[in-house]
Structure formats: structure tokens, C-alpha cells
C-alpha positions as CSV (number, residue, x, y, z in Angstrom):
1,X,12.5,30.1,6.2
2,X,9.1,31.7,6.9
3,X,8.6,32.2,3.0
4,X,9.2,28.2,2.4
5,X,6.5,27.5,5.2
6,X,4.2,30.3,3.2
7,X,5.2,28.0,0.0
8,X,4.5,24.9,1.2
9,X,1.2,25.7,2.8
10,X,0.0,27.1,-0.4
11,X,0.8,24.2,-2.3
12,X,-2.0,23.0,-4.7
13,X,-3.5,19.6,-3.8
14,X,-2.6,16.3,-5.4
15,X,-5.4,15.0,-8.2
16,X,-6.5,12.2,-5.9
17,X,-7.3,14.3,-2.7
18,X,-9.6,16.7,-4.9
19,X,-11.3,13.5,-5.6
20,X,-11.9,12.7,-2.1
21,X,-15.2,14.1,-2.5
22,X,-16.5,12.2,-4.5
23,X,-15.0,8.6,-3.2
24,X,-16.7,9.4,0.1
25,X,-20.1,8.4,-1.4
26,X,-19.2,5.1,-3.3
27,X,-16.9,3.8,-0.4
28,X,-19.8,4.1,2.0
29,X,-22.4,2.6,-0.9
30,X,-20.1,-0.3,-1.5
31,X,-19.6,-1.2,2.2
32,X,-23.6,-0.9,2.6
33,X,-23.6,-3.1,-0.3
34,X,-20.8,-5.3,1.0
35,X,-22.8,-5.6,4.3
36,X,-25.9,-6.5,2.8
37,X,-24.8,-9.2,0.9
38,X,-22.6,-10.3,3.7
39,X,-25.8,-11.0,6.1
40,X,-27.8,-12.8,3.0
41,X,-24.9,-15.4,2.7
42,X,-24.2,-15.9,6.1
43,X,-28.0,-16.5,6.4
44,X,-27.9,-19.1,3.9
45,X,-26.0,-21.1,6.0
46,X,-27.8,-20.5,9.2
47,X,-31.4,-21.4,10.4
48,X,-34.7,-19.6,10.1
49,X,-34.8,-19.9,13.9
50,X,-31.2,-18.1,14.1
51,X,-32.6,-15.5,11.5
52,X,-35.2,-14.6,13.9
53,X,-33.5,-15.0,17.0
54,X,-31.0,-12.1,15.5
55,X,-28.1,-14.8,15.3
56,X,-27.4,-15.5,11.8
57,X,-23.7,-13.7,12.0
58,X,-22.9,-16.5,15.3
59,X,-23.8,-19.8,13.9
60,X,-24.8,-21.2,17.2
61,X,-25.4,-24.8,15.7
62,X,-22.9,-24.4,12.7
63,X,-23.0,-24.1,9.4
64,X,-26.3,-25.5,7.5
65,X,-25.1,-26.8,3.9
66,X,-28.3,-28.6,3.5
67,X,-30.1,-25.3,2.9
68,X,-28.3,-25.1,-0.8
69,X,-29.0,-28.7,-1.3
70,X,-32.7,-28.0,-0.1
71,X,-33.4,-25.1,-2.3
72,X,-31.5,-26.6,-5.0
73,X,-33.8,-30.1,-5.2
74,X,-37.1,-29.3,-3.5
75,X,-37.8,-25.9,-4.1
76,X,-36.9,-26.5,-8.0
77,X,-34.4,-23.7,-7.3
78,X,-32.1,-25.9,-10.2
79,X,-35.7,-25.9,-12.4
80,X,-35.1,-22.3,-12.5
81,X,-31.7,-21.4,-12.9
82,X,-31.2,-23.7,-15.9
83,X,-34.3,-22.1,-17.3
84,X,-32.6,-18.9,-17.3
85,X,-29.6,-19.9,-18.6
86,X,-31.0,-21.7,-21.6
87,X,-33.1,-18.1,-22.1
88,X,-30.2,-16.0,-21.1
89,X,-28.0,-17.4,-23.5
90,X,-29.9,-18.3,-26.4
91,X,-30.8,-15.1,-26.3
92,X,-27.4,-13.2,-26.0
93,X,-25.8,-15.4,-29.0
94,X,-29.3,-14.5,-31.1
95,X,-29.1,-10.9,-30.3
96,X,-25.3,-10.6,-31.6
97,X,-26.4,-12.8,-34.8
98,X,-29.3,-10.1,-35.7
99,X,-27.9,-7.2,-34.3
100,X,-23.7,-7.0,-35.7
101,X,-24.7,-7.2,-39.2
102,X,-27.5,-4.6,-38.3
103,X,-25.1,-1.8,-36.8
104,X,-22.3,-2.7,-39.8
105,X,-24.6,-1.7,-42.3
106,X,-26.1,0.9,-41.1
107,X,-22.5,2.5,-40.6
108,X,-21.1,1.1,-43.4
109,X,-23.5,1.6,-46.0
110,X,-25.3,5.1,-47.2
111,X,-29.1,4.1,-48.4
112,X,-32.2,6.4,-48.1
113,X,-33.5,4.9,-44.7
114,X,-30.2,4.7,-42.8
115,X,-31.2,7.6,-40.7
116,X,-34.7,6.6,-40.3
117,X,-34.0,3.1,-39.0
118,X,-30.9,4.7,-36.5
119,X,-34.1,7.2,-35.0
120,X,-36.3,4.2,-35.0
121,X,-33.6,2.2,-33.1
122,X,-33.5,5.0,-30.6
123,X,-37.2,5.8,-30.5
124,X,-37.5,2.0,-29.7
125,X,-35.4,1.9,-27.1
126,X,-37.5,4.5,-25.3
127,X,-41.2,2.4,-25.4
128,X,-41.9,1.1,-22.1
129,X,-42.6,-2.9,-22.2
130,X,-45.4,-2.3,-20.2
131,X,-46.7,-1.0,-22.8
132,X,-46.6,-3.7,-25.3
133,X,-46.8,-6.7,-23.1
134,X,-50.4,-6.4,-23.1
135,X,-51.4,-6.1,-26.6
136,X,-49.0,-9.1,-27.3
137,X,-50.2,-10.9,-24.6
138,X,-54.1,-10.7,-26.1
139,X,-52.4,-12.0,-29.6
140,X,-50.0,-14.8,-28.3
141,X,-53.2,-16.2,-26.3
142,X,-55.6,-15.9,-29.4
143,X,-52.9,-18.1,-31.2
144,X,-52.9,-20.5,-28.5
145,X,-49.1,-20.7,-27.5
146,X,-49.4,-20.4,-24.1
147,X,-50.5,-24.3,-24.0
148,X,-47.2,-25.9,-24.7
149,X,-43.5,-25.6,-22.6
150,X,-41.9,-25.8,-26.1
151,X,-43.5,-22.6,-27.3
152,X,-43.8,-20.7,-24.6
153,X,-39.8,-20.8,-24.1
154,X,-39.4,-20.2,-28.1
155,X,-42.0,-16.9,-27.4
156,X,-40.0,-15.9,-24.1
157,X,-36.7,-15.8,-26.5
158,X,-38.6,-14.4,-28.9
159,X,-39.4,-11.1,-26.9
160,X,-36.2,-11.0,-24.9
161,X,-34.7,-11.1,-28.6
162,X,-36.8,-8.3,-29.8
163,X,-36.9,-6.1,-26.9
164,X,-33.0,-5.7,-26.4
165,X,-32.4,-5.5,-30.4
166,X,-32.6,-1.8,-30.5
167,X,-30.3,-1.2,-27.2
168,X,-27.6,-3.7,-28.8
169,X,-28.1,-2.3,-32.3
170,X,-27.1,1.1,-31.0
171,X,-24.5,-0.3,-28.4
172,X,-22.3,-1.5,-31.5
173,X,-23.4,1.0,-34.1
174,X,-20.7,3.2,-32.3
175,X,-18.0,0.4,-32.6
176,X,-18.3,-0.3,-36.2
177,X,-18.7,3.6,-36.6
178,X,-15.0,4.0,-35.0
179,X,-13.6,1.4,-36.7
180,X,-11.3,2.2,-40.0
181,X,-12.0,1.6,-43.2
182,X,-8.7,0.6,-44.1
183,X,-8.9,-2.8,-42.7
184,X,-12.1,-3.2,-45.4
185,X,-9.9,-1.8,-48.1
186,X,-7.3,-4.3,-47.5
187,X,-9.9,-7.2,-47.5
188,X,-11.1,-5.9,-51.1
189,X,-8.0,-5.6,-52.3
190,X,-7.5,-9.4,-51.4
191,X,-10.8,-10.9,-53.4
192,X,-12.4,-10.7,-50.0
193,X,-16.1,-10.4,-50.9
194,X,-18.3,-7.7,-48.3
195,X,-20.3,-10.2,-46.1
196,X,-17.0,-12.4,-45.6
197,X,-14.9,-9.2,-44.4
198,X,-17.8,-8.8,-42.0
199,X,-17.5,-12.1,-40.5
200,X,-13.6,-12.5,-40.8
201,X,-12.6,-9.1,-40.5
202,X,-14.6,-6.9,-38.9
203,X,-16.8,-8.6,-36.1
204,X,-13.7,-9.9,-34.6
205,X,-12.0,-6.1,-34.4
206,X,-15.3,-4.8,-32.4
207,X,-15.2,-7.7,-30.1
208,X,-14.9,-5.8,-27.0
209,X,-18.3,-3.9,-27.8
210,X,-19.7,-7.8,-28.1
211,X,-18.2,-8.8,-25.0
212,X,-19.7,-6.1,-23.4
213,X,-23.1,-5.7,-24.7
214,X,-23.3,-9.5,-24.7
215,X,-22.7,-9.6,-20.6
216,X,-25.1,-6.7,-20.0
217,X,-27.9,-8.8,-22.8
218,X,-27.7,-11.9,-20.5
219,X,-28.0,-10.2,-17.0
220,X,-30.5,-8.0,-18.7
221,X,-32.5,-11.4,-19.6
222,X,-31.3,-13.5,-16.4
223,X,-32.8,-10.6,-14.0
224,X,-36.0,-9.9,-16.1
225,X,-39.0,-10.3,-14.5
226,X,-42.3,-8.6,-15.9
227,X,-42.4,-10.5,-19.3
228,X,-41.7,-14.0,-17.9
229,X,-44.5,-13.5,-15.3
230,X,-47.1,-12.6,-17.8
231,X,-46.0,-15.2,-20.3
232,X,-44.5,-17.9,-18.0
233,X,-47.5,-19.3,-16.2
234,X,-45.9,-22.5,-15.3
235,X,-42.7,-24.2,-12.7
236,X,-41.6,-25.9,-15.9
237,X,-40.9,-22.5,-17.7
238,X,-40.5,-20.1,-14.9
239,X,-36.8,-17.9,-14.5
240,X,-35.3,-17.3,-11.4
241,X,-37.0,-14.0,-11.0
242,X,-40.4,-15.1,-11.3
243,X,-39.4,-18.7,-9.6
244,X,-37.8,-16.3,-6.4
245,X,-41.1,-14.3,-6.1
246,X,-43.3,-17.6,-6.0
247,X,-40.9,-19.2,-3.6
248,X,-41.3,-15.8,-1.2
249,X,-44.8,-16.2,-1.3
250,X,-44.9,-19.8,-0.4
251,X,-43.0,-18.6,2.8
252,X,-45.9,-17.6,4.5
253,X,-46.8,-21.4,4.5
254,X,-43.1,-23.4,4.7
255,X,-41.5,-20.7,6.5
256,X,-38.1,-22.1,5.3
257,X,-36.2,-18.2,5.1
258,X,-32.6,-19.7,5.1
259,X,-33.8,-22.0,2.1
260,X,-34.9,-18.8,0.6
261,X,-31.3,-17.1,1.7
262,X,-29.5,-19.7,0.2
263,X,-31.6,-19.6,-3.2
264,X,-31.3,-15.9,-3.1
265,X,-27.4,-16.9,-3.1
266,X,-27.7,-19.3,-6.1
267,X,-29.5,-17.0,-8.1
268,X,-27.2,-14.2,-7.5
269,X,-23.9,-15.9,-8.1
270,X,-23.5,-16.2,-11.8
271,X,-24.2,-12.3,-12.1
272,X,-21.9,-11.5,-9.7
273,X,-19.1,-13.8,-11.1
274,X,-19.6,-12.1,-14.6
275,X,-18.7,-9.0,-13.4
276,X,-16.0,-10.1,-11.0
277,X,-14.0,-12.0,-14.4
278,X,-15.0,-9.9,-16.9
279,X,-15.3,-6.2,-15.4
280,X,-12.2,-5.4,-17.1
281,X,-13.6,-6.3,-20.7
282,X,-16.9,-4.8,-19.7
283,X,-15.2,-1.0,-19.0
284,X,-12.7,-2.1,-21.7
285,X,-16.2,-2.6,-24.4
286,X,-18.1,0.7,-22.2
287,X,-14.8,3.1,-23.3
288,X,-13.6,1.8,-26.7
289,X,-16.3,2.9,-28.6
290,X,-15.7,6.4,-28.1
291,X,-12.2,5.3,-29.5
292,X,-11.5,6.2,-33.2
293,X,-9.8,4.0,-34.8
């Protein structure tokens, strides 16, 4: 009996208590995170007196819908959000256009500057935008397209489109890499001519490394900030990053912070909705391309 208490106590732990360790740290991150976000929307419904008065979790006087509609109208919270979504997805659908034929042939095809364009891709994706914004800054206002909305939002999808080719490039360079050849044999055995196998055959086999890449492309451009605030000088052009900081320094004057809460809120949503739906496609997209196929 004493040798099967000896057993049992020596008995090796389970795989998910050796994890404990490490849970401990992203349980407590998420509730911080949980809390955070918690306040911010129950703030959007309360009033910048409340806010103050430490009472934003009570809702002494109720719930204050008229923030959203506030922010929404007169604080051209709705200017801004549909300016990011026209940039955001523009942008996404442009960046899969240029960048899918890009990584096929460069894994597909063996020509004399395959490598050098993969370590320019990479190389790329290391130069700081700070770095360039300038320079292209002093050209774009030497040409004089600063002066209309029209091509100001064509230049703004212009750089978000260049900027995130490299990372995309790379992202589904690994998915075409993986994929088997077979499926291309079978296409040329059928008459099926290379650029049409692309379109019909392969691009729709790598789709969950375009799902993926696509959702991190448009919160990439929806939560950009540096580029649109050099290049967007004007309400009419302005994202919600940019259109957020203006509206947090015009609070020193209006003072309206649960207007502010509740635009926080509308910004925020359509991020957080993408990965609520689609988390499984992203982690799906993130772990297939190591996947041979």
C-alpha cells in the first residue's frame, strides 16, 4: 500500500499543468486588457461629468446613446471611418493583385534575379518609413498633389500599397513555395496555359495565406497613422487615426471625453470584429504555410 502512495506521488504531470506557467501571464494580460476596454465602452455611454466624478461603471443618469450619434455626425467621426475603409480596402484587394503573381513567380520560376529580388523583398521590409516619408514628401509637394482630395487619397493608397508589398510578397512566397506542383502538372496536361492555372488553380489553393495577410494588410492600413498625418492635411482626407488625435486635441476646448469614448469605440469595432470572425482563418493562414503540400 505504501509503495502505490510512493507511485502515485511520483506520477509525472499532465501536459496542461506544465503549461500553467506560461498561461499565468496571458490570463492576467487578457483580463487587463478585458478591463481596459470594459471602462472605455462603459464610458461611451456615460457623461464626461460621471467620467470625472469616478462614476462611469454606475450610470447615475443612465445610459447616453447620443454620445455615438454625437461623435458619429458632429465630430465627422463617420468622415473618418469611411475614409479608412475606402483606403483600407482599396488597398488590401491592390496589394493581393500585385503581390500573388509576385510570390508565384518567384517560387515557381528559376531566372537570374530570383534571389536578388527575394533579399530585396526582405531588405525592404526592414527600412523604416520614417525614413522615406520625408524625401517623398519633398517630391509629392514639388509635383503639387497635395492640393486636391482626389489625389491625395490616390497617393495615400499609393504608399500604403507600396509599403506593405514587400511584407505580403514574402507572407505568400511561403504558400506558393509549399504548394505541389502536381496540381500545375495536371492543369498543363489539360491545355491550361501558365497565367490561367495561376488564376484558376493556384491562388484559390493558397487562399488561407490571402485571407490572412489580407486581414493583417487592412488593420495594418486602418490603424496607420505617421503617413496619413504627413500626407493627409485635411478633415476631408483624414483616417481615423489621424481624425482621433485631432479630435483629442480639440478636447482641451469642447471637453466632450464620453464623445471621445464613444468614437474611440467606433473606431475600434471593425478591428476587433475581424479578429473575433475570422481568428480561426487568420491562425489557419499563420500555420499553413509551414505545411508542405
Amino acid at each position: 500500500m505504501k509503495r502505490k502512495s510512493e507511485n502515485h506521488l511520483r506520477r509525472p504531470l499532465s501536459p496542461t499543468l506544465k503549461l500553467l506557467p506560461g498561461y499565468i501571464p496571458l490570463v492576467l494580460w487578457v483580463l487587463f486588457t478585458f478591463v481596459l476596454i470594459g471602462w472605455i465602452f462603459a464610458a461611451s455611454f456615460s457623461t464626461t461629468k460621471e467620467i470625472f466624478k469616478g462614476q462611469a461603471l454606475k450610470f447615475p443618469s443612465g445610459l447616453h446613446f447620443e454620445n455615438y450619434a454625437k461623435a458619429w455626425t458632429s465630430q465627422n467621426v463617420s468622415v473618418f471611418f469611411f475614409n479608412s475603409l475606402f483606403y483600407a480596402s482599396i488597398s488590401t484587394v491592390l496589394l493581393i493583385l500585385v503581390s500573388a503573381p509576385a510570390a508565384y513567380a518567384i517560387s515557381r520560376f528559376k531566372f537570374f534575379l530570383n534571389r536578388p529580388l527575394q533579399s530585396g523583398f526582405v531588405a525592404a521590409m526592414g527600412v523604416p518609413v520614417t525614413m522615406i516619408i520625408l524625401p517623398l514628401f519633398g517630391i509629392v509637394s514639388q509635383l503639387q498633389l497635395l492640393r486636391q482630395d482626389v489625389t491625395v487619397r490616390a497617393l495615400l493608397i499609393f504608399l500604403y500599397v507600396g509599403i506593405n508589398v514587400p511584407y505580403t510578397t514574402i507572407f505568400l512566397l511561403t504558400f506558393f513555395t509549399n504548394l505541389s506542383r502536381s496540381y500545375e502538372e495536371a492543369a498543363a496536361i489539360d491545355g491550361c496555359p501558365p497565367i490561367r492555372t495561376f488564376w484558376t488553380v493556384m491562388l484559390p489553393l493558397a487562399q488561407p495565406g490571402i485571407v490572412t495577410v489580407s486581414i493583417f494588410n487592412f488593420i495594418n492600413v486602418w490603424n496607420e497613422y505617421f503617413i496619413s498625418l504627413i500626407f493627409a492635411s485635411g478633415d476631408s482626407t483624414r483616417p481615423v487615426a489621424v481624425g482621433l488625435y485631432s479630435m483629442i486635441n480639440s478636447m482641451r476646448y469642447t471637453g466632450d471625453w464620453a464623445g471621445m469614448f464613444a468614437a474611440v469605440i467606433i473606431v475600434f469595432l471593425p478591428t476587433f470584429l475581424l479578429f473575433i470572425f475570422l481568428s480561426e482563418k487568420i491562425i489557419e493562414g499563420v500555420t499553413g504555410g509551414g505545411v508542405k503540400g
